[in-house]
C-alpha positions in Angstrom: -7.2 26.3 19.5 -8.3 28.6 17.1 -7.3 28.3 13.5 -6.8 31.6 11.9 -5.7 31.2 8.2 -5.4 27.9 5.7 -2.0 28.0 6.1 -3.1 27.3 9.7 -5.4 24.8 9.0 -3.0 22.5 7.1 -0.2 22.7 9.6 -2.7 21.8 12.6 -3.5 18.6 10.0 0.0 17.5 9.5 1.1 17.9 13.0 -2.6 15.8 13.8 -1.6 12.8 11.1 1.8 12.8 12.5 0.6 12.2 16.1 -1.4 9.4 14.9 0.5 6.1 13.8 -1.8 4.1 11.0 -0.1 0.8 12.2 -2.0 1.5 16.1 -4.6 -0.7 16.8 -8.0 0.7 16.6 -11.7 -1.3 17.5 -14.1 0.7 16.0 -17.8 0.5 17.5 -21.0 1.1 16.0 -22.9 4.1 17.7 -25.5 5.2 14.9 -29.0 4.7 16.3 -29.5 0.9 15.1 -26.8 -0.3 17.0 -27.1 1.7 20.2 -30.3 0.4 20.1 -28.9 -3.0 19.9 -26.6 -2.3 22.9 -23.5 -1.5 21.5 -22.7 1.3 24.0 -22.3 -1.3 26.4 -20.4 -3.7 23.8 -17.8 -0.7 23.8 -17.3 -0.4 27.3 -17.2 -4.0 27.9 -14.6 -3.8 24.7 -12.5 -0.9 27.2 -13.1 -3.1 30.1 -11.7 -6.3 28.7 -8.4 -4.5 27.0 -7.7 -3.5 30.8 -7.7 -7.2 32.2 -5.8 -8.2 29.4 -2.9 -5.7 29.6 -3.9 -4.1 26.6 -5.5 -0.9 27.0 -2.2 1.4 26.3 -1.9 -0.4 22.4 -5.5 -0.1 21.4 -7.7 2.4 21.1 -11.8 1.6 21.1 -13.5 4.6 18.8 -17.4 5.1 18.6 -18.5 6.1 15.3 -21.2 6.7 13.1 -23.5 4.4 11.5 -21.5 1.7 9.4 -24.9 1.2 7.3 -25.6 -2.4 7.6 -28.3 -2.4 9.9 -29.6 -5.6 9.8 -26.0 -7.0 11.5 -25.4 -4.4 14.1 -23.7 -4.3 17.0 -21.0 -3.8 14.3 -17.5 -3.9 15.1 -14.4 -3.1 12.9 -10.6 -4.2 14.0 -8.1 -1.4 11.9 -5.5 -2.0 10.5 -6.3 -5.5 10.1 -9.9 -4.9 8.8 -11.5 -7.8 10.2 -15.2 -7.2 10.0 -17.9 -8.7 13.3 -21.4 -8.7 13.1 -24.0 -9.1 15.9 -21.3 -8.4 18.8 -23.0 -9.2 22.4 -20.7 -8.2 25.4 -20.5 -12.0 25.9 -18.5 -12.6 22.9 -16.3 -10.0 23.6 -13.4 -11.5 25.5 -13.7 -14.2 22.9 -13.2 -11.5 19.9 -10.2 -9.7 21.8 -8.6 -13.0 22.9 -8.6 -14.6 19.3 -8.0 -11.1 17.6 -5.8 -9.0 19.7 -4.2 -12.1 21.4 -3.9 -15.0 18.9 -3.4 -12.9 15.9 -6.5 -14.6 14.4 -10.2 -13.9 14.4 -13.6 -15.2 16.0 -15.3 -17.4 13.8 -18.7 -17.2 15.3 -19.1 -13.2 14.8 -17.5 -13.1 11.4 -20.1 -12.1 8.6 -21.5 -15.3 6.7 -23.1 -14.6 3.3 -26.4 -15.4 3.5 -27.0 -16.9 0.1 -23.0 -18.7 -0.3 -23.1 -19.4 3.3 -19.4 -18.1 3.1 -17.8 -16.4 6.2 -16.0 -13.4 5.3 -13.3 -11.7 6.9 -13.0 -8.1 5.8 -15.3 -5.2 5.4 -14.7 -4.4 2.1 -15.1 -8.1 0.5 -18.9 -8.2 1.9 -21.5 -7.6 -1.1 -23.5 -5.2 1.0 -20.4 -3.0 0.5 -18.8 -3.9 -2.2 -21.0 -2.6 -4.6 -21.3 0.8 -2.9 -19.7 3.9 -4.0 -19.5 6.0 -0.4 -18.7 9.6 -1.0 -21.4 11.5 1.1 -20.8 8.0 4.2 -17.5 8.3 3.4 -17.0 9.4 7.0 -19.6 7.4 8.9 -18.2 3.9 10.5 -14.1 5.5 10.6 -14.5 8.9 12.3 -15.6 9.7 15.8 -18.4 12.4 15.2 -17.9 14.4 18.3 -14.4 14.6 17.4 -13.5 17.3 15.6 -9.9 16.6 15.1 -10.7 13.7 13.9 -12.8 15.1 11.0 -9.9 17.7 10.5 -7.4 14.9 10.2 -9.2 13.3 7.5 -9.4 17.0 5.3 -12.6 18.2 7.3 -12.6 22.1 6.7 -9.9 21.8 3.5 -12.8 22.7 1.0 -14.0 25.5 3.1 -10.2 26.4 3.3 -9.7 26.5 -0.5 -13.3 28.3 -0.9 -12.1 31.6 1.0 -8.3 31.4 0.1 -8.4 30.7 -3.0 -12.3 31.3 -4.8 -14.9 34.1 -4.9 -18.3 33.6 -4.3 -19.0 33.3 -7.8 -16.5 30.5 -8.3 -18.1 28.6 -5.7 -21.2 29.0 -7.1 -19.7 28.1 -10.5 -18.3 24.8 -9.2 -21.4 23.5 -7.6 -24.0 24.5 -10.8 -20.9 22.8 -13.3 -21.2 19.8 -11.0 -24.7 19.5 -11.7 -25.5 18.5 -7.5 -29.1 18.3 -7.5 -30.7 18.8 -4.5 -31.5 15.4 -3.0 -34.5 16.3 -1.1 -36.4 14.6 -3.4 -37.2 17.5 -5.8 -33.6 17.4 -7.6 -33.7 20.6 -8.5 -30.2 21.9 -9.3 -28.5 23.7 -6.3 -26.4 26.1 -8.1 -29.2 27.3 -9.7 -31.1 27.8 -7.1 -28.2 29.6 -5.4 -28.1 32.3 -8.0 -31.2 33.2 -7.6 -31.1 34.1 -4.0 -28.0 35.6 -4.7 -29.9 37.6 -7.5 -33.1 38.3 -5.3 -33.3 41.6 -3.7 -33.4 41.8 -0.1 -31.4 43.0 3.4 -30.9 40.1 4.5 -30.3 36.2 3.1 -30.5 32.9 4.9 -29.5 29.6 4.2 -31.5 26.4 5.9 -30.4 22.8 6.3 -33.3 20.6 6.1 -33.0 18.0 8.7 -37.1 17.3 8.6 -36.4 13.7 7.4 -40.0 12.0 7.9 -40.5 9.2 5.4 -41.4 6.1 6.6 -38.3 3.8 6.6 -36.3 6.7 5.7 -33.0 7.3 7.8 -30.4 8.3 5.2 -30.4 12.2 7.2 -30.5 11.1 10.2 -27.4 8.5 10.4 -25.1 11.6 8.2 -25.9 14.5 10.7 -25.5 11.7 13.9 -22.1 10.3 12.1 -20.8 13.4 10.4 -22.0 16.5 11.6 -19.3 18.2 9.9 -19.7 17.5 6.7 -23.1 19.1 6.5 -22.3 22.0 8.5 -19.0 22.6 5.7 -21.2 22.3 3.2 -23.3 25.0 4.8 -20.6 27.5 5.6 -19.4 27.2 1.6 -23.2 27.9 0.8 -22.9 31.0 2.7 -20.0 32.5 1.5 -21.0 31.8 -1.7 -24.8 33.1 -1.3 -23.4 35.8 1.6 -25.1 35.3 4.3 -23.9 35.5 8.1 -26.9 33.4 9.4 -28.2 30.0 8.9 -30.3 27.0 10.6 -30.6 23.8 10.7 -33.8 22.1 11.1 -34.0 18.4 12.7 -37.2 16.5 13.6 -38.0 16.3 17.0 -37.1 12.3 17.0 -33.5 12.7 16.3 -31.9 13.3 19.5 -28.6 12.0 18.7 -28.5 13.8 15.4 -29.1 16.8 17.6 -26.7 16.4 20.5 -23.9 15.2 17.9 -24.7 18.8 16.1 -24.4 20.5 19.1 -21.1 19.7 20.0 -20.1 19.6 16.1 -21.6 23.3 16.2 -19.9 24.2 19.7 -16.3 22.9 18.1 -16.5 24.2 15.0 -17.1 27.9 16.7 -14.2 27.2 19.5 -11.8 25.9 16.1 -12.8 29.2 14.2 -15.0 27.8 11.5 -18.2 29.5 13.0 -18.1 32.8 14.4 -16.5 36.5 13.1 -13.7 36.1 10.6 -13.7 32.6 9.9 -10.7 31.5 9.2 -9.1 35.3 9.6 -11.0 36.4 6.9 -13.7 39.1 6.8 -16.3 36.4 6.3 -18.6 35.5 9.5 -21.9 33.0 9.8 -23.3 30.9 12.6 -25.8 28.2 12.5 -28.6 28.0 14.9 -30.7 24.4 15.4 -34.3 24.5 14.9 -36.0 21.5 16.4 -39.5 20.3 14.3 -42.5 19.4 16.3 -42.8 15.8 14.1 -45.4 17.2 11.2 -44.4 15.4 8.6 -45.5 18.6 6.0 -42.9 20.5 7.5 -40.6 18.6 5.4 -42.3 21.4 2.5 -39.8 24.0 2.2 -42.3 26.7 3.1 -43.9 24.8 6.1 -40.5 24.7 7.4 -39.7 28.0 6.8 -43.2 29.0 8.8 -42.1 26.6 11.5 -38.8 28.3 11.9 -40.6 31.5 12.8 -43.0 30.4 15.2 -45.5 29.8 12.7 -47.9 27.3 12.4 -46.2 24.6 9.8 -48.2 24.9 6.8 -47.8 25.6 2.9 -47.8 29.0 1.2 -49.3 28.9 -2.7 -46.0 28.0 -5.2 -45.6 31.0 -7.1 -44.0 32.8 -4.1 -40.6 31.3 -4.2 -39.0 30.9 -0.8 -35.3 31.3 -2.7 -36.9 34.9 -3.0 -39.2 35.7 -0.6 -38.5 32.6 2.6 -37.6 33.5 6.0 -39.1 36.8 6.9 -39.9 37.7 3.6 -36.1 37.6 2.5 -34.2 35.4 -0.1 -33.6 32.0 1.6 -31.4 29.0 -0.3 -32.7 25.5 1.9 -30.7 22.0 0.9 -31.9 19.2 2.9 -28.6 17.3 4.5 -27.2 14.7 1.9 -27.1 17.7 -0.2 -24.8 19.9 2.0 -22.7 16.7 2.7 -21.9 17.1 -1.1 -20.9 20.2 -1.4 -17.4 19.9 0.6 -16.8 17.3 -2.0 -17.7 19.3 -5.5 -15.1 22.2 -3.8 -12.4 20.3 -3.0 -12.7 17.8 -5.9 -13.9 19.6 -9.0 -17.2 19.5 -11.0 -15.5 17.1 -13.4 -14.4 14.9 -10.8 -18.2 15.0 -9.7 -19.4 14.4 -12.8 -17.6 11.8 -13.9 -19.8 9.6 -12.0 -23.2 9.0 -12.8 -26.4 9.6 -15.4 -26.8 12.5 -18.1 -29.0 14.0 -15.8 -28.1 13.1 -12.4 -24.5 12.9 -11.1 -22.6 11.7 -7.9 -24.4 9.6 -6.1 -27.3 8.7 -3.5 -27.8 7.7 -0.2 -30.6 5.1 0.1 -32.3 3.7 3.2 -32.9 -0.5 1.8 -35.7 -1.5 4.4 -38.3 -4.1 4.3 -38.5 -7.6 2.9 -34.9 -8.0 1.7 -32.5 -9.7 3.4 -29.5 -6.9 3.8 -31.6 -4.2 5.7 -28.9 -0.9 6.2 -27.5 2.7 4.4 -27.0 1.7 1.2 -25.0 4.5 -1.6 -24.4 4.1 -4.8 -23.7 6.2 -8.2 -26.6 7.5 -10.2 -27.8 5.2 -12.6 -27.6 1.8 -10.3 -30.4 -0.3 -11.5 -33.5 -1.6 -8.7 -32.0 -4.6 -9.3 -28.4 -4.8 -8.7 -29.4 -2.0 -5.2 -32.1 -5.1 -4.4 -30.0 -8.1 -5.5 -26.3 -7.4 -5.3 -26.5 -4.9 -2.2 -29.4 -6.5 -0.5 -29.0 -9.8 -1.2 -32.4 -10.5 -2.5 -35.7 -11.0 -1.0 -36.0 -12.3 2.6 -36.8 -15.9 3.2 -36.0 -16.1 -0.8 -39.8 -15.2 -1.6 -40.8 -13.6 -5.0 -40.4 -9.9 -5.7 -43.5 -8.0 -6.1 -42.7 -4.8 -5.8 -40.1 -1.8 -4.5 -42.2 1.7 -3.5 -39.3 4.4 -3.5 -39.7 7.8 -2.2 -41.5 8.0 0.8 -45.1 8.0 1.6 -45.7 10.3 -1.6 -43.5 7.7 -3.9 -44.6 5.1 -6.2 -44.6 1.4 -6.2 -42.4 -0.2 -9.0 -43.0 -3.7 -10.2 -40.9 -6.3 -11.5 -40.4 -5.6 -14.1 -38.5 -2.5 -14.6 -36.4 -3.8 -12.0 -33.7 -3.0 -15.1 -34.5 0.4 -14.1 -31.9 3.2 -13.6 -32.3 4.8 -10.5 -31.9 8.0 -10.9 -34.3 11.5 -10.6 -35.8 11.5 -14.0 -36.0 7.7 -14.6 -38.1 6.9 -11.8 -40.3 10.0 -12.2 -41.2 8.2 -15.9 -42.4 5.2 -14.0 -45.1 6.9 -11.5 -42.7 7.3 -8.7 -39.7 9.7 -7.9 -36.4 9.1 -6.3 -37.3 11.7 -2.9 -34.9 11.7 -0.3 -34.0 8.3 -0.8 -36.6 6.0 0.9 -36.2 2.2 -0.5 -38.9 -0.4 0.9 -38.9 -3.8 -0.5 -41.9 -6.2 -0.9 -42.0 -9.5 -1.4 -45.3 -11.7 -2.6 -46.9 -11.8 0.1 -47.6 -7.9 0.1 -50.8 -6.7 -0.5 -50.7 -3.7 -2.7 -54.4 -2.7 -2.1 -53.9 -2.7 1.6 -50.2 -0.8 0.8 -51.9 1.8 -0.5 -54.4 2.1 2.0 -51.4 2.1 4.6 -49.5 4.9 3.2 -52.9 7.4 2.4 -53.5 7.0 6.2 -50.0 7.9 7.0 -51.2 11.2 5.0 -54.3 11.9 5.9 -53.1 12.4 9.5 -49.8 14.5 8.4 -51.5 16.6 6.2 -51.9 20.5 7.2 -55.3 20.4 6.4 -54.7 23.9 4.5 -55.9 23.6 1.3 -59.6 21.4 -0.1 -57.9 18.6 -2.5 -55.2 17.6 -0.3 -57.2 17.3 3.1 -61.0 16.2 1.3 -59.4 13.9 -1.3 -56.8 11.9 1.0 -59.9 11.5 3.3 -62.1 10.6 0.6 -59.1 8.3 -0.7 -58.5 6.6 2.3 -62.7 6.2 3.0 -63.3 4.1 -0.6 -59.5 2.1 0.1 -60.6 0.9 3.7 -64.1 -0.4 1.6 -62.3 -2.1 -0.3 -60.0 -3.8 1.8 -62.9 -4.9 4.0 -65.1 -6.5 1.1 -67.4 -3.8 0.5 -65.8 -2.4 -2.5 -68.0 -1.7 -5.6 -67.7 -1.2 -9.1 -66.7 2.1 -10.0 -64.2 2.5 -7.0 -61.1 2.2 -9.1 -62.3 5.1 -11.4 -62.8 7.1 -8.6 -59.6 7.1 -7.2 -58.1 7.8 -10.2 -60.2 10.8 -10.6 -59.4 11.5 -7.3 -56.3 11.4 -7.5 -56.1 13.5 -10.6 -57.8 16.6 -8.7 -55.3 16.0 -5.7 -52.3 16.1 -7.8 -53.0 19.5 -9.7 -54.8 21.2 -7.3 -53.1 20.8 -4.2 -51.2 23.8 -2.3 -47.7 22.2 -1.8 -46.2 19.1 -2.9 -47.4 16.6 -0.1 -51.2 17.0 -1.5 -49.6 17.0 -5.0 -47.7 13.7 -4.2 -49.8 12.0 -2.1 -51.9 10.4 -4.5 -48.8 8.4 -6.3 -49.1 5.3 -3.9 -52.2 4.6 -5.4 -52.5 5.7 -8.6 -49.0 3.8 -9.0 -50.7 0.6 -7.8 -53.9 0.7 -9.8 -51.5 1.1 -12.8 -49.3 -1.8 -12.1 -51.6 -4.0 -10.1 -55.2 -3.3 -10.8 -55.9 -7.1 -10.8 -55.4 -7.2 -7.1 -58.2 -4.1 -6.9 -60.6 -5.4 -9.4 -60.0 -9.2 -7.0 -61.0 -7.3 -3.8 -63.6 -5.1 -5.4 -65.2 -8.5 -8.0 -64.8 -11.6 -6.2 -64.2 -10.5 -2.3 -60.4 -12.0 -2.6 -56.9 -10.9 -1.2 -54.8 -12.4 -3.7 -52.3 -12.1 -1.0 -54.2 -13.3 2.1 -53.3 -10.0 4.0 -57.0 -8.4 4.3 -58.4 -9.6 7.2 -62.0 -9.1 6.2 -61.0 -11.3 2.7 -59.5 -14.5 4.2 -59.9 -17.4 6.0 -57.2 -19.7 7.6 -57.3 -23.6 7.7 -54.9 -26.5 9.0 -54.1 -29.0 6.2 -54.4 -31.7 8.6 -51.6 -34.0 6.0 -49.0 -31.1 6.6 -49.6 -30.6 10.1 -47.4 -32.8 12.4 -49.3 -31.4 16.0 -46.5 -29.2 17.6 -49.1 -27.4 19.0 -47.5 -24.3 18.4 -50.7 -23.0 16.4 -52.6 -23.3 19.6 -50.1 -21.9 22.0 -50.3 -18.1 20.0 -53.3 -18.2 19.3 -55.1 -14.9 21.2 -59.0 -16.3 21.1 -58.0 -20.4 22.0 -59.2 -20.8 18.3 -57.3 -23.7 17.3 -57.7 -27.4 19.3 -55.9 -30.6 18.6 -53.9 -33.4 20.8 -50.3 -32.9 20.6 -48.8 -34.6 17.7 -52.1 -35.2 16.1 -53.5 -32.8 13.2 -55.0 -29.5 14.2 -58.5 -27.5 13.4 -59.1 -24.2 13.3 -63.0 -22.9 14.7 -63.4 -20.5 11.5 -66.2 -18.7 14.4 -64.1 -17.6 16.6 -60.9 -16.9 14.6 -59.9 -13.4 14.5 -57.7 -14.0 11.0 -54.2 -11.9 13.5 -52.2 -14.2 11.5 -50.3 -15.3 14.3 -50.5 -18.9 13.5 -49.7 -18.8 9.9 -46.4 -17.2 11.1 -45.7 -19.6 13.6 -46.5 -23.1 11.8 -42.8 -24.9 10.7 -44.4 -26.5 8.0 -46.5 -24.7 6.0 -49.5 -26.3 7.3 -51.8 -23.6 8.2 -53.8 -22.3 4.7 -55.1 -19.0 4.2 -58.3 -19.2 1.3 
């Protein structure tokens, strides 16, 4: 059906929320990427299969959703109205889950969520700390909506702001909202939308486009990816207001090649917007028309760069053009172009519908609303974590997170991608926000949050994230493709014991020359991981580089591993994983390592259940 006025639209929505009764019975199923991965396709149908045998299939309705966030304890399943919360869901528990939920009237004990640090089980979603700190205004669909249903988005007031932007605003209002608002682009650069919406407005040119950058290719980083797979329609709303308000009747959005759910999900969201009358000629039976079109990237990570992007899009190979030509003026074909990477279209529907001071009224001076982070590494709530501007490291570490896995020490928390910074201890006070983490060597980029614990070697992190560079660099321009070479030659001497003195210096000047000469921002970036490590933890460089020592017994070329023969108790499991039949020892007698034929993999120090194996 198409919907040809707001009036329209807001009938079709009452007579939608009147079908649905909010006392039914709904199991809602995980189906962002973590948790298909983790089966829960097949925990669904199993969920469909088992509501048949038990007579229950016309009272409950199984739903497929979006990413609920908290990766680390998918499957996740959700029981509405009752809000009973399951983590870990195998098809084998199930008929267990139905019988004691659905059945009983009570819940399964054994998939509830137990607190990892209270050991409490908890019942509901909302009383989990993972969640309970979290503000969710861009996710606020994800984990509740089905995202290839587009009457489900409706029903929940999917299409209202767009609605109220051509009934009831100009284009300038729009653009008035969205600059009072303050929505900085969350991209990584934070620059302020409406600004740079009135300047393509302003530029001269035929033609204008607006872009959706989808390019998400931080390591870690997933924050994109679960919003266009769990609520396409958010960011193609956002993207129709940005039209209307730039006026513009074409626009794209571009998704990495690795995101094929994200893509099929916007297909259909793309297909049923058009069929619904939200795409096409006279949207909404005005005189206002745009369509979107999906560019899929070829996985170069420097086509995240505005311009690359832009080259990409038209066949081009994916490099950089010099700064001063501004792609808001001269992008696509030469022709004024507005790009907003995904979180920050998902915001947009809410600064229309809402207000700017309802926008504003959360967050810092500087930065308002708030931010989608992905929370990976050694912390022991891994998941989508969003919270207002101006949440401290700490509490997004601690109180979301739950602290540091295996409850090691905190070293150290490297934000913003391969190009971010890596934040010690302590400023773990810290507000996270765009400005605040720029002051401390870092930035916030599009939301990338990895965790290290002690046992990190911030040497060897550094050398880890300039060889992620070196091979997604364009190669275009001297100080970005020489100095991430030489960069990545001195950090791999260091790491193997054949640093000198000097080498710190070096990079410093290296990176120096990198970051104010390079073409685009990925050369101009690029050096942070290691400048930001020398500054916070030169000792560990001047350790390699002065006495041959990994302080954290990660360089392989720096270590040696022994059995403390008083600790070890002879399980043999040492021996069993060892690759090169290394270790010997009779079973419950003390072990030995030959130091001549070990290999330093590791594999036994992960392994031993008491601590027993030493690394020197």
């Amino acid at each position: 059906m198409r919907i040809e006025s707001a009036a329209k639209l807001e009938s079709y929505r009452t007579e939608l929320l009147k079908s649905q009764d909010p006392d039914r019975q709904k199991i809602l199923v995980c189906g962002g990427t973590g948790c298909l991965s983790n089966g829960s396709m097949e925990v669904a149908r199993v969920f469909e299969d088992e509501l048949k045998a038990q007579n229950l299939k016309a009272e409950v309705d199984v739903k497929m959703t979006g990413c609920h966030g908290f990766c680390e304890r998918g499957p996740l399943v959700v029981f509405l109205p009752q809000g009973v919360f399951y983590e870990r869901v195998g098809v084998k528990q199930v008929p267990d889950i139905v019988k004691s939920t659905l059945v009983e009237g009570g819940v399964f004990k054994k998939s509830l969520y137990k607190d990892p640090n209270t050991k409490e089980e908890i019942l509901k979603e909302e009383d989990i700390p993972f969640y309970k700190g979290q503000l969710r205004w861009v996710l606020r669909n994800n984990g509740r909506i089905d995202p290839t249903n587009i009457d489900d988005y409706i029903a929940v007031g999917g299409y209202g702001a767009l609605a109220k932007a051509l009934s009831d605003m100009t284009p300038a209002q729009v653009v008035d909202e969205v600059d009072n608002a303050n929505l900085r682009g969350r991209g990584g650069g934070g620059f302020p939308a409406g600004r740079k919406w009135r300047t393509v407005i302003d530029a001269e040119g035929d033609r204008k486009f607006v872009i959706c950058n989808g390019d998400e290719g931080d390591p870690g980083a997933f924050m994109d990816r679960s919003i266009m797979e769990g609520d396409p329609h958010s960011v193609i709303e956002g993207m129709i207001i940005g039209a209307y308000a730039i006026g513009t009747d074409t626009g794209y959005i571009y998704v990495r090649m690795e995101y094929p759910l994200a893509v099929k999900n916007l297909y259909k969201a793309l297909d049923d917007a058009r069929e619904r009358g939200f795409l096409g000629k006279n949207i909404l039976g005005t005189d206002f028309s745009f369509d979107i079109e999906i560019v899929r990237g070829g996985g170069a990570f420097v086509c995240g760069e505005s311009s690359a992007l832009m080259a990409s899009i038209m066949g081009k190979a994916g490099e950089p053009r010099a700064k001063y030509v501004r792609s808001a003026e001269k992008g696509l074909w030469d022709l004024p172009t507005n790009l907003n990477n995904v979180e920050t279209w998902a915001n947009v529907p809410l600064v229309v519908s809402r207000g700017a001071d309802w926008f504003t009224s959360v967050g810092t001076d500087g930065s308002k609303g708030t931010k989608v982070f992905s929370l990976v590494g050694s912390v022991k709530n891994v998941g989508l974590v969003e919270v207002p501007m101006g949440y401290t490291l700490r509490q997004i570490i601690y109180d979301i997170g739950g602290g540091i896995l295996n409850d090691r020490e905190f070293k150290a928390v490297q934000t913003g991608g391969p190009s971010g910074g890596c934040i010690p201890e302590k400023y773990l006070d810290t507000k996270v926000d765009f400005d605040e983490l720029t002051k401390l060597g870092s930035m916030m980029g599009s939301g990338g949050m990895i965790v290290m614990d002690n046992e990190t070697c911030m040497v060897d992190v550094a050398k880890y994230f300039t060889n992620f560079l070196v091979d997604e660099s364009c190669g275009k321009c001297v100080p970005c493709r020489e100095g991430l070479r030489q960069m990545l030659g001195i950090l791999e001497r260091i790491t193997a014991g054949k640093g000198k003195e000097g080498d710190i210096e070096l990079l410093e000047d290296l990176g120096d020359a990198m970051t104010w000469g390079s073409l685009c921002a990925l050369g101009g970036s690029a050096a942070n991981p290691v400048l930001s490590t020398i500054k916070y933890f030169r000792d560990e460089y001047e350790a390699h580089i002065k006495e041959k020592r990994c302080p954290a017994g990660v360089c392989p070329d720096l270590i040696e591993f022994s059995i403390d023969k008083d600790a070890c108790i002879g399980c043999t499991r040492c021996a069993k994983v060892c690759p090169v039949s290394a270790i010997a020892g009779e079973n419950k007698k003390p072990h030995t390592i030959d130091k001549s034929k070990c290999i330093r993999c590791r594999a036994c120090y992960e392994v031993c259940p008491t601590d027993a194996v030493r690394i020197t």
